[in-house]
PDB file of N, CA, C and O in Angstrom:
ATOM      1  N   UNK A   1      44.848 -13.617 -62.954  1.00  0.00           N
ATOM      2  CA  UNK A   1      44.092 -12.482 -63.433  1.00  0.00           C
ATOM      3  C   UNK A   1      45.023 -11.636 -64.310  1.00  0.00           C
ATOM      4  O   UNK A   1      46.190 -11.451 -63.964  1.00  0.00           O
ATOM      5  N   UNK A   2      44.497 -11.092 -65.500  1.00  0.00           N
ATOM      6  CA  UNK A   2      45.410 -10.281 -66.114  1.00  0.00           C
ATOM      7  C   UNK A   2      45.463  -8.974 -66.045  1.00  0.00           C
ATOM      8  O   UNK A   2      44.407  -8.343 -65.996  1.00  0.00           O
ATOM      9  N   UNK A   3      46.782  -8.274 -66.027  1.00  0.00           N
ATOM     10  CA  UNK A   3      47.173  -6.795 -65.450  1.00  0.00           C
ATOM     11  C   UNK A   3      45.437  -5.917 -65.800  1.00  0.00           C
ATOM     12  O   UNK A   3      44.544  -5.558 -65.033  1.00  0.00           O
ATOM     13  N   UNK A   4      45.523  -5.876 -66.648  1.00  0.00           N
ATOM     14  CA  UNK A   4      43.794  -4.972 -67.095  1.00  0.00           C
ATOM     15  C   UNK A   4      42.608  -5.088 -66.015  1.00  0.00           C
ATOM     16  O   UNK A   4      42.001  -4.119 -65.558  1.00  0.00           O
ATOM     17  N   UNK A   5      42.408  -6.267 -65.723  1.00  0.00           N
ATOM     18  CA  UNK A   5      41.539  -7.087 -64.843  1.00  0.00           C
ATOM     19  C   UNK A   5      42.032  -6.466 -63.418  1.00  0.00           C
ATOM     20  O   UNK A   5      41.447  -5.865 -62.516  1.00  0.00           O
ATOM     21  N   UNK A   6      43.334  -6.873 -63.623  1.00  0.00           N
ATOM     22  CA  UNK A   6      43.663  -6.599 -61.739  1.00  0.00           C
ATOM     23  C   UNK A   6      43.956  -4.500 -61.823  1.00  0.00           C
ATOM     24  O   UNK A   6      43.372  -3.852 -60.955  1.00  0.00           O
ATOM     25  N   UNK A   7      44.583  -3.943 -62.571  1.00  0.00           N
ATOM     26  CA  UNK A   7      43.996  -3.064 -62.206  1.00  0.00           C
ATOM     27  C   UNK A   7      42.742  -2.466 -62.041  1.00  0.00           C
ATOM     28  O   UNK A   7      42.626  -1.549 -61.228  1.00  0.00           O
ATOM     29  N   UNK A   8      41.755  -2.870 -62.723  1.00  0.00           N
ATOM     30  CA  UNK A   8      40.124  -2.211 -62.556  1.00  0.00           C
ATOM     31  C   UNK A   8      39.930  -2.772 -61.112  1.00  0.00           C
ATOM     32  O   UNK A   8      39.223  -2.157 -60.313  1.00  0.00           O
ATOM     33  N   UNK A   9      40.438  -3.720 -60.838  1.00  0.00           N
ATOM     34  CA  UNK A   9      40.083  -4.058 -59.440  1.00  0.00           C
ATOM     35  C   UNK A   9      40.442  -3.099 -58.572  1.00  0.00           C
ATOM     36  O   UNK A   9      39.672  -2.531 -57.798  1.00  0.00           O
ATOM     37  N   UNK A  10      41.761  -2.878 -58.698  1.00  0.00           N
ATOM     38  CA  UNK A  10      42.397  -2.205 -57.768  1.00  0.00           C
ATOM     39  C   UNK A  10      41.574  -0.565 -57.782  1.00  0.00           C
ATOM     40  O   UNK A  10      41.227   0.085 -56.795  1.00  0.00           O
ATOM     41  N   UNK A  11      41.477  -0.334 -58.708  1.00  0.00           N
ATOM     42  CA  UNK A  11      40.739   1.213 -59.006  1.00  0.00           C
ATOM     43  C   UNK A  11      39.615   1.336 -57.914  1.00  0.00           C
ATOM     44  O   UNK A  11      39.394   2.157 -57.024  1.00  0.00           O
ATOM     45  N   UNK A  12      39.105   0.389 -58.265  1.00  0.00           N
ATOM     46  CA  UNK A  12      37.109   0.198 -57.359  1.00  0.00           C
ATOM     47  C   UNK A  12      37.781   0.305 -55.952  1.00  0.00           C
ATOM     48  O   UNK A  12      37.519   1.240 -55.195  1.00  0.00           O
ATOM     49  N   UNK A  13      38.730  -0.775 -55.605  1.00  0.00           N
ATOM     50  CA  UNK A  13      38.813  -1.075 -54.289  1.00  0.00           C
ATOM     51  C   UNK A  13      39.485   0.643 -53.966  1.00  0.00           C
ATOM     52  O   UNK A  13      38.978   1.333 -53.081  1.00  0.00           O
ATOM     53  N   UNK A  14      40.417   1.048 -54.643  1.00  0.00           N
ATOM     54  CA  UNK A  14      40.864   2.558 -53.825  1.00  0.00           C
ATOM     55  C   UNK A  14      39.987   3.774 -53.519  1.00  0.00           C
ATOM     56  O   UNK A  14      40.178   4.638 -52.663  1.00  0.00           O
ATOM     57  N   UNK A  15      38.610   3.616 -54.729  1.00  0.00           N
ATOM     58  CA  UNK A  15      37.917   4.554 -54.525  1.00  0.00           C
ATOM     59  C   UNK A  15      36.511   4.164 -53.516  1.00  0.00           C
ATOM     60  O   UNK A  15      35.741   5.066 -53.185  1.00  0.00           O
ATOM     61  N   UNK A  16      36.345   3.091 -53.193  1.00  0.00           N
ATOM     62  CA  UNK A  16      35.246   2.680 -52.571  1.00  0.00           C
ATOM     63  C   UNK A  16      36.220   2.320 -51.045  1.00  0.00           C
ATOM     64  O   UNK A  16      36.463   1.130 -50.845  1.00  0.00           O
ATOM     65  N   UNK A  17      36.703   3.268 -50.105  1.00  0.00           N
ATOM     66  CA  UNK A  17      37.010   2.682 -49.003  1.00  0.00           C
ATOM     67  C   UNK A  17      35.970   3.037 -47.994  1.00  0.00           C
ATOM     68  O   UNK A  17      36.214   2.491 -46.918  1.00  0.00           O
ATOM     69  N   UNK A  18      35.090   3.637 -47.984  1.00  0.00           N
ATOM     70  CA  UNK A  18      34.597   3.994 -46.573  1.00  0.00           C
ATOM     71  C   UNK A  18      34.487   5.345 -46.757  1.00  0.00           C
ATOM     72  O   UNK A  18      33.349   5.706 -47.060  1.00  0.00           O
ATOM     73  N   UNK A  19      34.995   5.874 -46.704  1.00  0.00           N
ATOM     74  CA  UNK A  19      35.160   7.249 -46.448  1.00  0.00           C
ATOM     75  C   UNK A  19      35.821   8.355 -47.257  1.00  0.00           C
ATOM     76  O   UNK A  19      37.037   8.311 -47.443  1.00  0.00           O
ATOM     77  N   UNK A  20      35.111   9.302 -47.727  1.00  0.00           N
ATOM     78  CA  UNK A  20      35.436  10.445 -48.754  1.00  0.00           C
ATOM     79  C   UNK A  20      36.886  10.824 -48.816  1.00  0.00           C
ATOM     80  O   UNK A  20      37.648  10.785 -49.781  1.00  0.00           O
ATOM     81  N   UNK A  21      37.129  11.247 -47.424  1.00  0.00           N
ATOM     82  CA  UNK A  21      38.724  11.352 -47.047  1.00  0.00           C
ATOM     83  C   UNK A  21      39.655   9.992 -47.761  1.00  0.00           C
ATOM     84  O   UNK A  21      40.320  10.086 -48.792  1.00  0.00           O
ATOM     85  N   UNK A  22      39.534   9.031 -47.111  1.00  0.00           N
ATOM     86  CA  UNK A  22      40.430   7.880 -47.410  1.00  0.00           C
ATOM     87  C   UNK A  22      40.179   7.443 -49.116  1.00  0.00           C
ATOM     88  O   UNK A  22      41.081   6.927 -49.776  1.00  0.00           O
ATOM     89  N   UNK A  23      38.748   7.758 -49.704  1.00  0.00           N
ATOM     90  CA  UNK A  23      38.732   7.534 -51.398  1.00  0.00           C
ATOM     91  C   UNK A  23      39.680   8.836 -52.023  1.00  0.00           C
ATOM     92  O   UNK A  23      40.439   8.513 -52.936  1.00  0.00           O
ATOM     93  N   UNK A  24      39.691  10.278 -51.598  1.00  0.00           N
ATOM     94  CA  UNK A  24      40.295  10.605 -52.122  1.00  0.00           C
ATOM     95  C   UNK A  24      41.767  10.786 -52.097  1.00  0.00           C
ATOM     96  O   UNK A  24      42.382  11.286 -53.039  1.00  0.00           O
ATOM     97  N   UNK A  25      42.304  10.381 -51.031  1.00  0.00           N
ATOM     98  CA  UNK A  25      43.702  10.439 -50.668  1.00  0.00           C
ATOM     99  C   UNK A  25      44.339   8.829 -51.116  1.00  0.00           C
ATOM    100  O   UNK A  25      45.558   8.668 -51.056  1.00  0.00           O
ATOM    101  N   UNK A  26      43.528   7.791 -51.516  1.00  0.00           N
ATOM    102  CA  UNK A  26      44.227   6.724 -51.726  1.00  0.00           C
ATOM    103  C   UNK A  26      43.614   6.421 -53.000  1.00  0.00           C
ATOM    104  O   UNK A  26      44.466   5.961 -53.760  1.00  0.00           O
ATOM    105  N   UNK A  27      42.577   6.492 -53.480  1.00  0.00           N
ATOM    106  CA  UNK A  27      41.858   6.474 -55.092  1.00  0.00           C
ATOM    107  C   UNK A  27      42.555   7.486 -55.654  1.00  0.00           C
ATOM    108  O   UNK A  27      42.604   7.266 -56.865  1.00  0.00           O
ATOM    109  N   UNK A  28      43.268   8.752 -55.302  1.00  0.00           N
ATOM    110  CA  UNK A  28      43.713   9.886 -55.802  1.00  0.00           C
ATOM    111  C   UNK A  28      45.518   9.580 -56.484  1.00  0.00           C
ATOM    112  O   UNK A  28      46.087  10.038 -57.474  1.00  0.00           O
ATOM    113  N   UNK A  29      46.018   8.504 -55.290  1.00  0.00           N
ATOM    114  CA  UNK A  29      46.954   7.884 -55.331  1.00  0.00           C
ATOM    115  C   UNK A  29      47.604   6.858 -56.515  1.00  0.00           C
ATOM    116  O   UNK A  29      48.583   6.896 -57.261  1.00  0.00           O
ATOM    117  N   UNK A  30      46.663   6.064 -56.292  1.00  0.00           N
ATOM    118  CA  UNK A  30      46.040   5.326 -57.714  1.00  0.00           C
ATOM    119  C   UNK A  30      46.357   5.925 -58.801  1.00  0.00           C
ATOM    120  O   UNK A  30      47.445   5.995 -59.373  1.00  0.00           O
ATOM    121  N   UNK A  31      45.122   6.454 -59.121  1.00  0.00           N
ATOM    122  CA  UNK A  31      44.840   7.523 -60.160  1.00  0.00           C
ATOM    123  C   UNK A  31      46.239   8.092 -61.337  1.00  0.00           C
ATOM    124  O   UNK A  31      46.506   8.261 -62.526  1.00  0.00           O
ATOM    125  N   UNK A  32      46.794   8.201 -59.942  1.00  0.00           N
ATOM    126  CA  UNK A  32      48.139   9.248 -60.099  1.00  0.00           C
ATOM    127  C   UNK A  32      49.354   8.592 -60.623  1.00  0.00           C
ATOM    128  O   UNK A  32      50.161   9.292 -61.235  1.00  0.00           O
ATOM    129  N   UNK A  33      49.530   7.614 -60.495  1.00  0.00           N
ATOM    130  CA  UNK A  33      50.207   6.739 -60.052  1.00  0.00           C
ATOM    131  C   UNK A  33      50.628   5.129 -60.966  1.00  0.00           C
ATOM    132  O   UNK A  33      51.572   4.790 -61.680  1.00  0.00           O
ATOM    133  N   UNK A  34      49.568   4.557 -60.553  1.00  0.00           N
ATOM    134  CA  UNK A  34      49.458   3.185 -61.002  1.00  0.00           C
ATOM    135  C   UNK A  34      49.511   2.843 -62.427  1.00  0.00           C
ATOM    136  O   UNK A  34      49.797   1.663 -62.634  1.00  0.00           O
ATOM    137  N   UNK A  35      49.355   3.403 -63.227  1.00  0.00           N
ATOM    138  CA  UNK A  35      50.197   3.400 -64.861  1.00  0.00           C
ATOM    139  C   UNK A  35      51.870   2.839 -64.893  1.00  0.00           C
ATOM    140  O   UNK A  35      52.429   1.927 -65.502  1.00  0.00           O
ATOM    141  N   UNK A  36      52.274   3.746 -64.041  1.00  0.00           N
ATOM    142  CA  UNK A  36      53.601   3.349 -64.023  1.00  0.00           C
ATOM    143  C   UNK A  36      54.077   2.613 -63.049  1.00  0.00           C
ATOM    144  O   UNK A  36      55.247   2.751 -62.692  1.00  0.00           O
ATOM    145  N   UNK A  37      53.436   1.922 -62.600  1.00  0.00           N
ATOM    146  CA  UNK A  37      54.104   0.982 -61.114  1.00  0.00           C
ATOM    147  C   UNK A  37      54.298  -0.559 -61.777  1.00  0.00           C
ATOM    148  O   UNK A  37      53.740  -0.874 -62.828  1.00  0.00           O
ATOM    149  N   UNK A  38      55.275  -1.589 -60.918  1.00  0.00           N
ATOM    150  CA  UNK A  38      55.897  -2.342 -61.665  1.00  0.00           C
ATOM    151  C   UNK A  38      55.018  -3.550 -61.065  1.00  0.00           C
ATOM    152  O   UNK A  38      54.389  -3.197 -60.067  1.00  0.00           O
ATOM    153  N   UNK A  39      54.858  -4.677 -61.379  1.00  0.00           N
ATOM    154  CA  UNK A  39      54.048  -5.816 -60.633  1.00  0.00           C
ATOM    155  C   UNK A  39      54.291  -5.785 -58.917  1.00  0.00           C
ATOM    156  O   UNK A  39      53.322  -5.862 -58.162  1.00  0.00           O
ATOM    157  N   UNK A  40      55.662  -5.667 -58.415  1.00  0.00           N
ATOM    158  CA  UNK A  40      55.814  -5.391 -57.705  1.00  0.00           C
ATOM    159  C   UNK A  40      55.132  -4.043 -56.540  1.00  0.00           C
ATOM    160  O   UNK A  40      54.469  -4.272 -55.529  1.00  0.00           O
ATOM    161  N   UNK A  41      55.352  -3.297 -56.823  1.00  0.00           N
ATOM    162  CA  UNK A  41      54.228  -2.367 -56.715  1.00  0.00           C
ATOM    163  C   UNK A  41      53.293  -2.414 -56.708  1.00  0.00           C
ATOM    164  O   UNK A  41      52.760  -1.588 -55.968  1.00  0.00           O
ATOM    165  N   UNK A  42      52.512  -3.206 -57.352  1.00  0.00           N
ATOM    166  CA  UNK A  42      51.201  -3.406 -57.543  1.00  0.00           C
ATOM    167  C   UNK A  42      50.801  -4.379 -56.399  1.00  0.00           C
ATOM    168  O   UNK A  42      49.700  -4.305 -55.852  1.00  0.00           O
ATOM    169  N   UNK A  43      51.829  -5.377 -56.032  1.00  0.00           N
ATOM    170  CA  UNK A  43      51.696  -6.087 -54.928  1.00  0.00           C
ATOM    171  C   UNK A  43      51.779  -5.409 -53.784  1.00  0.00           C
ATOM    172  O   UNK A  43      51.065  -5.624 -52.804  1.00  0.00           O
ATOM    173  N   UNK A  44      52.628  -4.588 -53.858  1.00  0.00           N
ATOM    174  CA  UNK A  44      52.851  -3.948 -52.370  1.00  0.00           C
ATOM    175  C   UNK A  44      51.321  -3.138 -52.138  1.00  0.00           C
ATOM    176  O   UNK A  44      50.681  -3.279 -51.096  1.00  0.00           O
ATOM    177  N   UNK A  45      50.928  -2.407 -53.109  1.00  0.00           N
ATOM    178  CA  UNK A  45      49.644  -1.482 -52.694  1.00  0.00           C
ATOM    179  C   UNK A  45      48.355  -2.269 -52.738  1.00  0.00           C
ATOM    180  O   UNK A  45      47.353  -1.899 -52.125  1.00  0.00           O
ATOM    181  N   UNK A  46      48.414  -3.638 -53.661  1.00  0.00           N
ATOM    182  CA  UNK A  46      46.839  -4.044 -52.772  1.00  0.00           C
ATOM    183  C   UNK A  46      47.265  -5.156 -51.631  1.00  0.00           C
ATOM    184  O   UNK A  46      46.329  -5.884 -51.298  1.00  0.00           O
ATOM    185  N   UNK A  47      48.564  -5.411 -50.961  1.00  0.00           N
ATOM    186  CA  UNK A  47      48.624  -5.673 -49.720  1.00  0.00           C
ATOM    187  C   UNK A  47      48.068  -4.375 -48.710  1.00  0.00           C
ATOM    188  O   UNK A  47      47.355  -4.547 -47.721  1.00  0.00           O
ATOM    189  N   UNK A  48      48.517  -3.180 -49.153  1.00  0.00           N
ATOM    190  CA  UNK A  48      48.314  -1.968 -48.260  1.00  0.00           C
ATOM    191  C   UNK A  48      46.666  -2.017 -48.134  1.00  0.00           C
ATOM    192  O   UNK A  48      46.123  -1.540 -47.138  1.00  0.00           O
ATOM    193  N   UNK A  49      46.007  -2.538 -49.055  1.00  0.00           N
ATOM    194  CA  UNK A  49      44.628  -1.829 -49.226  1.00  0.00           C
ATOM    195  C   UNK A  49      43.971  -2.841 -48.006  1.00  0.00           C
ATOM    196  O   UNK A  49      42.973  -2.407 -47.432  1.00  0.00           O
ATOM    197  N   UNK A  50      44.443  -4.019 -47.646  1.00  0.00           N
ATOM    198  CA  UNK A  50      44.069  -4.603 -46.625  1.00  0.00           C
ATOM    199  C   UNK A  50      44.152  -4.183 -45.578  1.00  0.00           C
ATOM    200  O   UNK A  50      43.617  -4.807 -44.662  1.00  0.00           O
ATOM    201  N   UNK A  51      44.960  -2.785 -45.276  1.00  0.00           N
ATOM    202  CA  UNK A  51      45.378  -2.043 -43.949  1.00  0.00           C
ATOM    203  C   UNK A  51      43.753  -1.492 -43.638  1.00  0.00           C
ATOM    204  O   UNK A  51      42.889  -1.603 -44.507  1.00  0.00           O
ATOM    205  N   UNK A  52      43.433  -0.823 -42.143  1.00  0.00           N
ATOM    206  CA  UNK A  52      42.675   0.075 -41.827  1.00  0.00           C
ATOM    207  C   UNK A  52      42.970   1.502 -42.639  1.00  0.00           C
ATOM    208  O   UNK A  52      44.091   1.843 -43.015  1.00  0.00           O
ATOM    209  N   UNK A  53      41.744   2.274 -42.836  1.00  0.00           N
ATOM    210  CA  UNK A  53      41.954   3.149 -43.525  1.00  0.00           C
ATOM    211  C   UNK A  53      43.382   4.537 -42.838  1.00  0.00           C
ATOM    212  O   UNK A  53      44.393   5.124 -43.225  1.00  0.00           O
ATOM    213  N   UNK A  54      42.295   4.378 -41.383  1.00  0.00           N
ATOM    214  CA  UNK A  54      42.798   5.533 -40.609  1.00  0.00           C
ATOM    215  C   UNK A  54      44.228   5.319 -40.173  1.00  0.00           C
ATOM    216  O   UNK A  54      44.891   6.089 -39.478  1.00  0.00           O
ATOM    217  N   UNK A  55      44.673   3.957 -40.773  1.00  0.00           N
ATOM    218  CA  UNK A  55      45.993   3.669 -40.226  1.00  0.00           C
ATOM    219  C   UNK A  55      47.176   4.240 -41.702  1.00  0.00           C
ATOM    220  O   UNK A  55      48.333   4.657 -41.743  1.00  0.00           O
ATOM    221  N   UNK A  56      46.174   3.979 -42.668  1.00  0.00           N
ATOM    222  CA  UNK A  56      46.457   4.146 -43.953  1.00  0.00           C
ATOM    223  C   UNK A  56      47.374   5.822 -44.002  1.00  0.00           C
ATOM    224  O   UNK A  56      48.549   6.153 -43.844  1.00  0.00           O
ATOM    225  N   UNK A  57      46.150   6.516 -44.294  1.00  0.00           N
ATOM    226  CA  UNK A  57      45.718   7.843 -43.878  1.00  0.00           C
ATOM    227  C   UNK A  57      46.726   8.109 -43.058  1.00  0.00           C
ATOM    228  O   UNK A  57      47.591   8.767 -43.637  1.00  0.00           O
ATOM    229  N   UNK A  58      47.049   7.801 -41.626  1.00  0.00           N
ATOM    230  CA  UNK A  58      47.734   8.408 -40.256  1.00  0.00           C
ATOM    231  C   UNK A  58      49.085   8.178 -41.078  1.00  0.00           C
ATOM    232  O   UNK A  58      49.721   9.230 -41.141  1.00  0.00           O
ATOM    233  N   UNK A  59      49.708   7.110 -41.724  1.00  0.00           N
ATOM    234  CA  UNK A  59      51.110   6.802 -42.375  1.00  0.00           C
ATOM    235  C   UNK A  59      51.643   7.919 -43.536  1.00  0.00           C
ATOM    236  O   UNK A  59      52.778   8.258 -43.874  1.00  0.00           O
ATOM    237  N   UNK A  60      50.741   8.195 -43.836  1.00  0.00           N
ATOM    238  CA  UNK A  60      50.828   9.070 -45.579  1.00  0.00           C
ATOM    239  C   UNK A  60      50.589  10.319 -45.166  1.00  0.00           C
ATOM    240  O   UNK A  60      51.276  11.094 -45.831  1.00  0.00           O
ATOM    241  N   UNK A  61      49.753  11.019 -44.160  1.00  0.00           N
ATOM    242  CA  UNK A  61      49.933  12.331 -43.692  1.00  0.00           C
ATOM    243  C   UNK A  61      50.844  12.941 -42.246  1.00  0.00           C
ATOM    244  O   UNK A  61      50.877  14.011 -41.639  1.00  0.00           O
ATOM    245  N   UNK A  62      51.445  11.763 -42.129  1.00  0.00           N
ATOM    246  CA  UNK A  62      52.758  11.364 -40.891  1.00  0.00           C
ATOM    247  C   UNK A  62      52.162  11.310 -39.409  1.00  0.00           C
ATOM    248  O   UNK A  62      52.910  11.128 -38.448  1.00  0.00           O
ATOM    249  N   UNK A  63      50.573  11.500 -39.243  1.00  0.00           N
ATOM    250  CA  UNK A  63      50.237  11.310 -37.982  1.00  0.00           C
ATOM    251  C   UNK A  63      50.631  10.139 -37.075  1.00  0.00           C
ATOM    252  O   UNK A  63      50.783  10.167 -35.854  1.00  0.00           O
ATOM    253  N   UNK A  64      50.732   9.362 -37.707  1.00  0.00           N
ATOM    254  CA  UNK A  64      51.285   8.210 -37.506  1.00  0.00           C
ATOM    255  C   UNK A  64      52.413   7.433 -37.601  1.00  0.00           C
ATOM    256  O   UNK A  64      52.798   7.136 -38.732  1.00  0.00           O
ATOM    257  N   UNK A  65      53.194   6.934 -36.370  1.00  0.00           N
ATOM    258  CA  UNK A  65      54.356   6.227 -37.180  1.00  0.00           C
ATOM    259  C   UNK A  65      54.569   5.062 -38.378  1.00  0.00           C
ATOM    260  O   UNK A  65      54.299   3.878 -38.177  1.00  0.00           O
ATOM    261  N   UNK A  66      54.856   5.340 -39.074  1.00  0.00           N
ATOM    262  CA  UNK A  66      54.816   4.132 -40.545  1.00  0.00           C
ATOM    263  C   UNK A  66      55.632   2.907 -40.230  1.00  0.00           C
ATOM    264  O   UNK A  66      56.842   2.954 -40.455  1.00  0.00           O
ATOM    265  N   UNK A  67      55.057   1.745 -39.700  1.00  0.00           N
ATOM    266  CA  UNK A  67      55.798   0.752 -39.936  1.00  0.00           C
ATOM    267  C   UNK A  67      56.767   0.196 -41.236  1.00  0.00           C
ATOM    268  O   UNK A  67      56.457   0.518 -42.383  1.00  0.00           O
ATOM    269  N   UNK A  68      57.906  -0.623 -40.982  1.00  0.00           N
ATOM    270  CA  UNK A  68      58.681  -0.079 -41.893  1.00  0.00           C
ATOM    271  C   UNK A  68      58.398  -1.155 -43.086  1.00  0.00           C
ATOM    272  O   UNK A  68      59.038  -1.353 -44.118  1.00  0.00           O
ATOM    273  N   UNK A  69      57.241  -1.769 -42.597  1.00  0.00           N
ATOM    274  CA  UNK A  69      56.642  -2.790 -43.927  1.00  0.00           C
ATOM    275  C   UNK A  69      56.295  -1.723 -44.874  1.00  0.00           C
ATOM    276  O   UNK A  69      56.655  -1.913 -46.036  1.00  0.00           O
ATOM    277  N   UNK A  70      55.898  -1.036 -44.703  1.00  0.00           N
ATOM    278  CA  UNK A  70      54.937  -0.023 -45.476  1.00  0.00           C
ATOM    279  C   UNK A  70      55.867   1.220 -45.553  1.00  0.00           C
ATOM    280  O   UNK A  70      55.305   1.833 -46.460  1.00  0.00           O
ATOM    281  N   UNK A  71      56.661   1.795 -45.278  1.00  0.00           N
ATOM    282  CA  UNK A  71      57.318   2.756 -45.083  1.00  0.00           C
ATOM    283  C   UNK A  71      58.322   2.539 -46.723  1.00  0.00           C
ATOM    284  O   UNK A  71      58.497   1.420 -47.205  1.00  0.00           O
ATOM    285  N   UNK A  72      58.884   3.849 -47.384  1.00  0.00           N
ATOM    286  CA  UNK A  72      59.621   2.922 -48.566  1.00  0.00           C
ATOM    287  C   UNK A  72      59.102   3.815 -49.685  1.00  0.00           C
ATOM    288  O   UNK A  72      58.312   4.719 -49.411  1.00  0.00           O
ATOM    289  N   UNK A  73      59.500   3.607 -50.905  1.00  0.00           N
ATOM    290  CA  UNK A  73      58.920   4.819 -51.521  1.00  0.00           C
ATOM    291  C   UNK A  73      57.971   4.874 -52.278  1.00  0.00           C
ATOM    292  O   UNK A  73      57.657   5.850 -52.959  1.00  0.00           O
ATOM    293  N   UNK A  74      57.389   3.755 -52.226  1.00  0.00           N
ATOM    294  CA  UNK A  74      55.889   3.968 -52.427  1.00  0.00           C
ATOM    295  C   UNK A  74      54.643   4.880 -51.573  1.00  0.00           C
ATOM    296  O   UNK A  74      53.641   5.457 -51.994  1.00  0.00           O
ATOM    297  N   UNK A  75      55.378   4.666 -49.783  1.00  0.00           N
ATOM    298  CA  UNK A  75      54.428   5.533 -49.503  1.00  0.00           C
ATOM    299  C   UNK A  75      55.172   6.941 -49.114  1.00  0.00           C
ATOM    300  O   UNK A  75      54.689   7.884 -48.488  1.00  0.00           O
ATOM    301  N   UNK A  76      56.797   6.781 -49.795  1.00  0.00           N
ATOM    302  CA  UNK A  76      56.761   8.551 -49.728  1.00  0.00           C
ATOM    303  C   UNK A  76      56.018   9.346 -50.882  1.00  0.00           C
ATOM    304  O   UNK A  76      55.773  10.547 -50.775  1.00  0.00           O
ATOM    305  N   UNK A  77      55.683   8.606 -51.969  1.00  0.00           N
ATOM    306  CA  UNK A  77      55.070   9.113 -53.148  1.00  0.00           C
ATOM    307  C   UNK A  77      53.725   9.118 -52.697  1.00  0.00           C
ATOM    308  O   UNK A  77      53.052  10.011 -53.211  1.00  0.00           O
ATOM    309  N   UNK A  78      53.034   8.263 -51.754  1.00  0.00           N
ATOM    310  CA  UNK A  78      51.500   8.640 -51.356  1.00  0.00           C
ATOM    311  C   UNK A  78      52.027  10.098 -50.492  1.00  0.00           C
ATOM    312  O   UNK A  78      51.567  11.166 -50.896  1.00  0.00           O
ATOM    313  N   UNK A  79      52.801  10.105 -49.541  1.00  0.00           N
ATOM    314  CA  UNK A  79      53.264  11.303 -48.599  1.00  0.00           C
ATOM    315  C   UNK A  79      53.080  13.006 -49.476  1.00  0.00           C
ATOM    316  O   UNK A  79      52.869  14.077 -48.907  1.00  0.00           O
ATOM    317  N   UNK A  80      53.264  12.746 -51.178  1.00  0.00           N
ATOM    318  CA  UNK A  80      53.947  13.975 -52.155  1.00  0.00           C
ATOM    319  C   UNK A  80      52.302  14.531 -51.552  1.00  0.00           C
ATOM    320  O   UNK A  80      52.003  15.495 -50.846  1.00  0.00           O
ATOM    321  N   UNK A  81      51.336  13.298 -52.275  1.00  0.00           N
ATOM    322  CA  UNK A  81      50.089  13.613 -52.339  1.00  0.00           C
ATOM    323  C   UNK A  81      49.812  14.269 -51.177  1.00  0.00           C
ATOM    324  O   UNK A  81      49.591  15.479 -51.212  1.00  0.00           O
ATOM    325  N   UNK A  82      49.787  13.585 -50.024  1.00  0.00           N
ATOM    326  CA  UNK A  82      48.996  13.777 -48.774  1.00  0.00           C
ATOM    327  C   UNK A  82      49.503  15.636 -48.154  1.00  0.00           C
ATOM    328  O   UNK A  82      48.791  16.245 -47.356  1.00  0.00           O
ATOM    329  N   UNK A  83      50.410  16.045 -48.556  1.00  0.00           N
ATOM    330  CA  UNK A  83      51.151  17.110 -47.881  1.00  0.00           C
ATOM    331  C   UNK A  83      50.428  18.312 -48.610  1.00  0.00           C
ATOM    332  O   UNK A  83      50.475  18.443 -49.833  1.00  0.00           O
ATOM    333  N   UNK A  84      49.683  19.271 -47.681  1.00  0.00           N
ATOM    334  CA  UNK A  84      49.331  20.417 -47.526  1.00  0.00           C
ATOM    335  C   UNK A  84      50.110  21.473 -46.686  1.00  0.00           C
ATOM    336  O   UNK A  84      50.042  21.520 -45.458  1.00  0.00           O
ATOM    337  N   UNK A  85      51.179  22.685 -47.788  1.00  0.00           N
ATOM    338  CA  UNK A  85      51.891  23.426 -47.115  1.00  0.00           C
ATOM    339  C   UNK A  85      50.539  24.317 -46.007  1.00  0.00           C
ATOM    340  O   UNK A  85      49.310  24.390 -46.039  1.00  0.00           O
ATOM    341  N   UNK A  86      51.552  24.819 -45.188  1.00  0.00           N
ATOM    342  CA  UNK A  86      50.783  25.340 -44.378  1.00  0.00           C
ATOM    343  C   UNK A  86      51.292  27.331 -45.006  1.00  0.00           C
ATOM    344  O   UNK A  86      52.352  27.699 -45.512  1.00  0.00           O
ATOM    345  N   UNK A  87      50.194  28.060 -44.718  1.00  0.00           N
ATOM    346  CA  UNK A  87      50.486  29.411 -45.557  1.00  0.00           C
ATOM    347  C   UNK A  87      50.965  30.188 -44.216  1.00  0.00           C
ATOM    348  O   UNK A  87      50.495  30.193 -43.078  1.00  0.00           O
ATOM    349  N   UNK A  88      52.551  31.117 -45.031  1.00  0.00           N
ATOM    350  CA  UNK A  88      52.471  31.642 -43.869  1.00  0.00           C
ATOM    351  C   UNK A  88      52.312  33.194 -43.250  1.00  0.00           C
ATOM    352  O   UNK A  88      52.262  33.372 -42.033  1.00  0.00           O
TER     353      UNK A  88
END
């Protein structure tokens, strides 16, 4: 498949997960993102897209411990996204 092709794929698949939350925190990701990512990269995140969402989600807003497949700086750059200071 060629890069053009496989990204439109990848686009649909980040924004169509299930759930409003998980399209905009991982379609948002994308979005943001995926211009500049290297083939590599591109492999690593539609392996990720095979993850559960909420597992997705729990890794990138730290509820969760990040296995260290996935852990790395691709998903500290999903992490920039996911982080809401708290006001004080």
């Amino acid at each position: 498949m060629d890069h053009a092709t496989r990204l439109k794929r990848l686009k649909f698949r980040s924004w169509h997960r299930g759930t409003k939350e998980a399209d905009l925190m991982i379609g948002g990701f994308f979005d943001r993102f995926a211009a500049d990512w290297t083939p590599a990269e591109l492999d690593w995140f539609e392996a990720l897209l095979e993850e559960q969402d909420v597992d997705i989600m729990g890794w990138a807003i730290g509820s969760l411990p990040c296995p260290p497949a996935w852990d790395g700086p691709m998903m500290a750059r999903m992490r920039t996204l996911s982080y809401v200071p708290v006001a004080e």
